[in-house]
C-alpha positions as CSV (number, residue, x, y, z in Angstrom):
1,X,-15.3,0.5,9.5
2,X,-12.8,-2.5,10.2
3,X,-13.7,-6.0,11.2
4,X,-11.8,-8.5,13.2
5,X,-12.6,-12.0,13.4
6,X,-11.8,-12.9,17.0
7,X,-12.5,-16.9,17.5
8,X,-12.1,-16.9,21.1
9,X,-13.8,-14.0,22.1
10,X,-16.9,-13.2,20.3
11,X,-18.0,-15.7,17.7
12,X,-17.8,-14.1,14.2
13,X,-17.2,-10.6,13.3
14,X,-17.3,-7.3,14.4
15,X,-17.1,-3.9,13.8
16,X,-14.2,-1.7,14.7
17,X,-14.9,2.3,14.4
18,X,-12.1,4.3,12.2
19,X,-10.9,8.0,13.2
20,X,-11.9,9.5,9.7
21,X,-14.8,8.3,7.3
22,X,-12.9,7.2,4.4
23,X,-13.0,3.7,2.1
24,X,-9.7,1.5,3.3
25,X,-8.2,0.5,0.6
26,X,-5.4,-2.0,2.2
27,X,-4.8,-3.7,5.2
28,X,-1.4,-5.2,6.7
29,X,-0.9,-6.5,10.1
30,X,2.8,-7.8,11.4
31,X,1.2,-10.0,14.2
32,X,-2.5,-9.9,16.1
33,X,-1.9,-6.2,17.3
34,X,0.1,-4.4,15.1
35,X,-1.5,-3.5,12.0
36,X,-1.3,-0.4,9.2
37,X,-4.4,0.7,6.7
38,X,-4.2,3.0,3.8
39,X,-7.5,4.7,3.3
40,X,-8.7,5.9,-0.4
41,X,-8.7,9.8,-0.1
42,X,-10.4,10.5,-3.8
43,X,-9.6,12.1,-7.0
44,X,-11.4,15.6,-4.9
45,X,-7.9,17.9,-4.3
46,X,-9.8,18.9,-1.5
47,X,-10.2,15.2,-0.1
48,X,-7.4,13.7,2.1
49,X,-6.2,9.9,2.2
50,X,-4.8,8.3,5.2
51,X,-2.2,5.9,7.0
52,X,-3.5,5.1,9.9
53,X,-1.8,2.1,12.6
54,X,-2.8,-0.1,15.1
55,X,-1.5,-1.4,18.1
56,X,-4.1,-3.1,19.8
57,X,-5.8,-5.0,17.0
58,X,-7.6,-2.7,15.4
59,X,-9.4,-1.3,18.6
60,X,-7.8,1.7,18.2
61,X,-6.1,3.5,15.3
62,X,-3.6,6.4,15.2
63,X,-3.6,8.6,12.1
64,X,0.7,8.0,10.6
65,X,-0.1,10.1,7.5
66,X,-2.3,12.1,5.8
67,X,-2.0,13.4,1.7
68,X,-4.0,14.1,-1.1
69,X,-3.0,11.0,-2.8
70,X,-5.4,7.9,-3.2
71,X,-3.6,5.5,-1.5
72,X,-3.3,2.5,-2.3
73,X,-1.5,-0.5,-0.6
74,X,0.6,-0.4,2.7
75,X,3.0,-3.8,3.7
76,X,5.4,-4.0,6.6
77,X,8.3,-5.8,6.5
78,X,9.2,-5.7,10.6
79,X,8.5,-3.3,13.4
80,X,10.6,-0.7,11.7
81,X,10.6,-0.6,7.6
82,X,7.1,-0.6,5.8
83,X,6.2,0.9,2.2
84,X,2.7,2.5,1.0
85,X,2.0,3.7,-2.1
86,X,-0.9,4.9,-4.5
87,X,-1.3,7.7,-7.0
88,X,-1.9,11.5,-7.2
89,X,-5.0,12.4,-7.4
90,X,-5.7,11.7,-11.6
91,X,-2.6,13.5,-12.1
92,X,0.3,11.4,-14.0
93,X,2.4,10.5,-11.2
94,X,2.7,8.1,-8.6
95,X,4.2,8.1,-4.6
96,X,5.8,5.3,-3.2
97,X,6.5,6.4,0.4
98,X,8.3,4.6,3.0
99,X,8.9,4.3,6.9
100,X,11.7,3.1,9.0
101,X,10.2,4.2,12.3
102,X,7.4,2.0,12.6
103,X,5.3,4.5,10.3
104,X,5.6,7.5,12.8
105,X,7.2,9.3,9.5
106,X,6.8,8.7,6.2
107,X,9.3,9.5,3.2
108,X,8.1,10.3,-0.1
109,X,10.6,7.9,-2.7
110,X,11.4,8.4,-6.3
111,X,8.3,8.7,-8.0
112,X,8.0,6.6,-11.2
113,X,5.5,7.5,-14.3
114,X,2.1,6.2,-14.5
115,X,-1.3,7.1,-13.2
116,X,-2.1,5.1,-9.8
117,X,-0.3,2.3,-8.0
118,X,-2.2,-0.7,-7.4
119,X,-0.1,-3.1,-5.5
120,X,3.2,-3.1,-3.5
121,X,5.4,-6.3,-2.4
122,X,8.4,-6.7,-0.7
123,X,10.4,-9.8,-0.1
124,X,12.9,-8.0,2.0
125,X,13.9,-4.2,2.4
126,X,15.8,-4.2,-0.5
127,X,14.1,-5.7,-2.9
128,X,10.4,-5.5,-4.4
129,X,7.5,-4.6,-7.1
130,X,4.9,-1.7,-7.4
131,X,2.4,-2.3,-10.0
132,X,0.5,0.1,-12.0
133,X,-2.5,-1.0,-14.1
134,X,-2.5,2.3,-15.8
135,X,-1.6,2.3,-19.7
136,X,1.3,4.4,-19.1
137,X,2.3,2.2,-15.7
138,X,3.8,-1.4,-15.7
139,X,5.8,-3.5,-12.9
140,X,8.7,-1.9,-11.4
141,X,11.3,-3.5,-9.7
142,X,13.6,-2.4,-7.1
143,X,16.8,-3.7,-5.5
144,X,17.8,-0.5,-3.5
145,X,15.0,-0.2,-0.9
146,X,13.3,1.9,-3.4
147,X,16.0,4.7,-4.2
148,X,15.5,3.3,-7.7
149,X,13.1,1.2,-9.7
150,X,13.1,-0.4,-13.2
151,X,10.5,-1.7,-15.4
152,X,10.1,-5.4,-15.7
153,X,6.3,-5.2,-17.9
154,X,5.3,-2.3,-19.3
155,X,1.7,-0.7,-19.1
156,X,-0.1,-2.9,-22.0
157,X,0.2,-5.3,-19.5
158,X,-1.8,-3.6,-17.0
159,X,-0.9,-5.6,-13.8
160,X,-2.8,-5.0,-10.8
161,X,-1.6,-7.6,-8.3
162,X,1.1,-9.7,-7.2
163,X,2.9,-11.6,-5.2
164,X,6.7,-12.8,-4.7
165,X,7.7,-15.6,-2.4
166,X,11.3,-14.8,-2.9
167,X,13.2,-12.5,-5.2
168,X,13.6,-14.7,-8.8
169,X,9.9,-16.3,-8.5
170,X,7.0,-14.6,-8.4
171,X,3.3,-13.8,-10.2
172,X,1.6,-11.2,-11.4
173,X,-2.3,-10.7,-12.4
174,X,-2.3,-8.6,-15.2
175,X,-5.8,-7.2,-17.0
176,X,-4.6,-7.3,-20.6
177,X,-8.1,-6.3,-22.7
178,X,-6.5,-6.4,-25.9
């Protein structure tokens, strides 16, 4: 289920029906009608996971992508170039996929090591962060549109969120239990 908060419509929330039954994990809208989910798939190899896009606010969804991967996060940066990401299934590598059709295709990038992206943030299409909270992960940088990526914290960091306002300044929540 998805909910939209429509203030001049129908006071409060509502429920919006999905194509599959599967746990979103992310939500990204460009403006009030287009928007992109990424659904959880599990750690079953049998399970699927999904990218699934909107263009009438959420009424109705069209299925972009569907893998065996637990996705993740999904952000667009226009009409045209988006990124998703998440992990494969408790195996130790990630995906980092992108689109620059408006999500009709998705390409699988470079993967980097680690167990399960959390988090995904562009600033523009060349430059951005995947974070992996995973031991083995870190924050990875890239400043090729994702053709390559290099570690900025490594995994004893364990950051699972962030955010960039521009490409020098940015934060990073990181759950450090040592």
């Amino acid at each position: 289920l998805a909910t939209t908060f429509i203030g001049d419509n129908i006071p409060g929330w509502y429920q919006q029906v999905l194509p599959v039954n599967d746990q979103i994990n992310d939500i990204y809208f460009l403006d009030s009608l287009n928007g992109w989910v990424v659904t959880n798939g599990s750690y079953n190899a049998n399970d699927s996971s999904f990218i699934m896009h909107t263009t009438d606010g959420g009424n109705n969804w069209v299925i972009q992508e569907k893998n065996r991967e637990n996705l993740k996060a999904v952000q667009l940066l226009d009409f045209n170039t988006g990124y998703a990401c998440g992990g494969s299934n408790g195996t130790l590598a990630v995906t980092i996929y992108k689109t620059t059709n408006s999500g009709n295709s998705w390409t699988a990038l470079n993967n980097i090591s680690g167990f399960e992206i959390e988090d995904i943030h562009f600033v523009n299409k060349d430059t951005g962060w995947v974070c992996d909270d995973f031991t083995l992960g870190g924050l990875y940088k890239t400043t090729n549109g994702g053709v390559n990526w290099t570690q900025q914290l490594d995994g004893s960091f364990r950051p699972s969120r962030m955010f960039f306002i521009n490409q020098d300044t940015g934060w990073s929540v990181c759950n450090n239990f040592n």
